[in-house]
C-alpha positions in Angstrom: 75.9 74.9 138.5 75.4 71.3 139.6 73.9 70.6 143.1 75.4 69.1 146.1 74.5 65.6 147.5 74.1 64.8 151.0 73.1 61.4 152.7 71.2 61.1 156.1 72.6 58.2 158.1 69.4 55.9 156.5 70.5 56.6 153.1 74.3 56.0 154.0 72.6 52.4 155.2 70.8 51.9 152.2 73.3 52.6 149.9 75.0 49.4 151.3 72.4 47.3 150.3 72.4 48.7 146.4 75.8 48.0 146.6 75.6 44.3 147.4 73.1 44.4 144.6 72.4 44.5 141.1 70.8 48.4 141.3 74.0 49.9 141.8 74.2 51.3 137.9 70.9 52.4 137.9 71.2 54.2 141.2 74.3 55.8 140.3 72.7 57.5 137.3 69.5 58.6 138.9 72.1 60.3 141.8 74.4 61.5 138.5 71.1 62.9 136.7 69.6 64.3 140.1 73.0 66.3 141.3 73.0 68.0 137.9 69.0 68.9 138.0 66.7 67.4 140.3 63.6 68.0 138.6 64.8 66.6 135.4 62.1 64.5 133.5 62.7 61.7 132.3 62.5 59.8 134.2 59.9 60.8 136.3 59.9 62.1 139.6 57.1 62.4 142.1 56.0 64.8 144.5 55.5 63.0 148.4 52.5 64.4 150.6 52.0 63.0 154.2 54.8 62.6 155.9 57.1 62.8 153.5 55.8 67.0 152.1 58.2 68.5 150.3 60.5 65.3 149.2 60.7 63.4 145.7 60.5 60.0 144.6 62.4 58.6 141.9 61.7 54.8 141.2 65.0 52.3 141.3 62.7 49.4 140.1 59.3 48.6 141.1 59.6 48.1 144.4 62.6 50.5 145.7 62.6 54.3 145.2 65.1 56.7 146.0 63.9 59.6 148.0 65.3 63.2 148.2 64.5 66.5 149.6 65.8 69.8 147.4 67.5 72.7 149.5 67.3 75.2 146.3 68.7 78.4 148.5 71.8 76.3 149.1 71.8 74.3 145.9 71.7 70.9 148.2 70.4 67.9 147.4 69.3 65.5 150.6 69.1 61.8 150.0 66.7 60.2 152.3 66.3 56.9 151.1 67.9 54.3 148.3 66.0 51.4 149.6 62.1 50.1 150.1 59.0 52.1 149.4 58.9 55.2 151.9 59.3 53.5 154.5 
C-alpha cells in the first residue's frame, strides 16, 4: 500500500520554484519513490535532529533537499520543504 502525500503551505511555495526550474524530474521521482516507501535507500535519506526530530532529508542537488515527516499510523507522508537547506 502506497502512502499518501501532503504539502504544508511552505512546500506548496517551494514546489513553485522547482517548477520554474530545472529540478522538476528529479523531484518528481524522489516524491514518486518516497509515496511508495519512504525509507527506501537508494538514495539516501537522513534522519533531522534539532528542530527538525523526527523528519527526513532527501537531497535534490547539493544545495536543496526535500524534507518530509512520516505519519506511519495513517500511512501519510508530510512534505515540509522542496527548496533550500532546512531552512
Amino acid at each position: 500500500m502506497s502512502y499518501k502525500l501532503v504539502y504544508t503551505s511552505q512546500a506548496r511555495k517551494d514546489a513553485k520554484k522547482v517548477q520554474g526550474s530545472n529540478l522538476a524530474s528529479k523531484v518528481k521521482s524522489l516524491l514518486e519513490l518516497i509515496e511508495v516507501d519512504p525509507f527506501a535507500d537508494p538514495p539516501p535519506f537522513e534522519a533531522l535532529v534539532g528542530d527538525l526530530k523526527g523528519a527526513y532529508s532527501r537531497r535534490i542537488n547539493i544545495q536543496h533537499r526535500l524534507v518530509y515527516q512520516v505519519v506511519e499510523s495513517e500511512k501519510i507522508v508530510k512534505i515540509l520543504r522542496l527548496w533550500t537547506h532546512y531552512a
